[in-house]
NUTITI-563260 format. One record per residue (C-alpha): residue number from 1; residue in three letters; z negated, x, y. Coordinates in nm, 3 decimals, decimal comma. Each point is the difference from the previous one (the first is absolute). Layout:
N
seq / type / c3 / c1 / c2
NUM / ala / Z / X / Y
...
This chain:
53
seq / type / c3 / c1 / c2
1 / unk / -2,795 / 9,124 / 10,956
2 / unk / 0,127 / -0,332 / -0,019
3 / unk / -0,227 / -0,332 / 0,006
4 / unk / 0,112 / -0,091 / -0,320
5 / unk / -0,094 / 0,345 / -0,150
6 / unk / -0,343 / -0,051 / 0,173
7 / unk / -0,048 / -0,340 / -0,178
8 / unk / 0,128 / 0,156 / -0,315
9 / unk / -0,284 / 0,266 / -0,009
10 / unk / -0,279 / -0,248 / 0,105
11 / unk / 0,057 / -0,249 / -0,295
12 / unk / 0,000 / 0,284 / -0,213
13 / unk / -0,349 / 0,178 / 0,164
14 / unk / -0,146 / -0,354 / -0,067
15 / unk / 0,132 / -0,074 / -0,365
16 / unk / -0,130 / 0,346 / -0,029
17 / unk / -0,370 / -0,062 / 0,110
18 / unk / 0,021 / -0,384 / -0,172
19 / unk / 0,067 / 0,185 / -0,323
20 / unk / -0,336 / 0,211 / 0,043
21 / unk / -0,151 / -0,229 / 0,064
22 / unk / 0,072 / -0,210 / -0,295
23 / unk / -0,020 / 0,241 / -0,230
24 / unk / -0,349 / 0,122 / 0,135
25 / unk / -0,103 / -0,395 / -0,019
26 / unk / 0,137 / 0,020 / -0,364
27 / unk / 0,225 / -0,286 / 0,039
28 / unk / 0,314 / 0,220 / -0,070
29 / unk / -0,016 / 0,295 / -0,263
30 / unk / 0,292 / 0,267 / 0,016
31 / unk / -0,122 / 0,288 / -0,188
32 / unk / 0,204 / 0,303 / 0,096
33 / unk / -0,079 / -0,041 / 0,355
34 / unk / -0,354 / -0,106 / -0,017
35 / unk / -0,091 / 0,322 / 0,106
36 / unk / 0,183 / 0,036 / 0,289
37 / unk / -0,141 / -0,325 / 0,208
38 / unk / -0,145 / 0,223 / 0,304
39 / unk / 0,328 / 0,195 / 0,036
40 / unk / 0,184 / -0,384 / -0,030
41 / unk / -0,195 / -0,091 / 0,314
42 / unk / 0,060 / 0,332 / 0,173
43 / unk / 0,328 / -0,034 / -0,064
44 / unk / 0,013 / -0,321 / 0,185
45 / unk / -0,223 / 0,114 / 0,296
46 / unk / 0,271 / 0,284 / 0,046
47 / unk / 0,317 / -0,253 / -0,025
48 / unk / -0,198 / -0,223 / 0,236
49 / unk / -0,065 / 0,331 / 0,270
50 / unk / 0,383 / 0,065 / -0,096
51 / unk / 0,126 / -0,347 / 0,072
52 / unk / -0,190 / -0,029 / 0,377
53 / unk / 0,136 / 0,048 / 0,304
């Protein structure tokens, strides 16, 4: 995997987790996938564990 694929998948793991996080502060509403904020941040612990060397 190439260091730009590796940066790729971090930025999205932490827009990922900023998103939760927003949306569990209630500063940003998106409605259809309000319910899945714990699987948005496991999502981005996996890309992160994918992305490491």
């Amino acid at each position: 995997m190439s260091n730009k694929t590796r940066s790729v998948l971090k930025i999205i793991a932490i827009i990922l987790a900023a998103l939760a996080v927003l949306m569990y502060m209630g500063w940003v509403a998106i409605p259809f996938i309000s319910g899945y904020k714990f699987w948005m941040v496991t999502a981005g612990f996996v890309l992160l564990l994918i992305s490491s060397k």
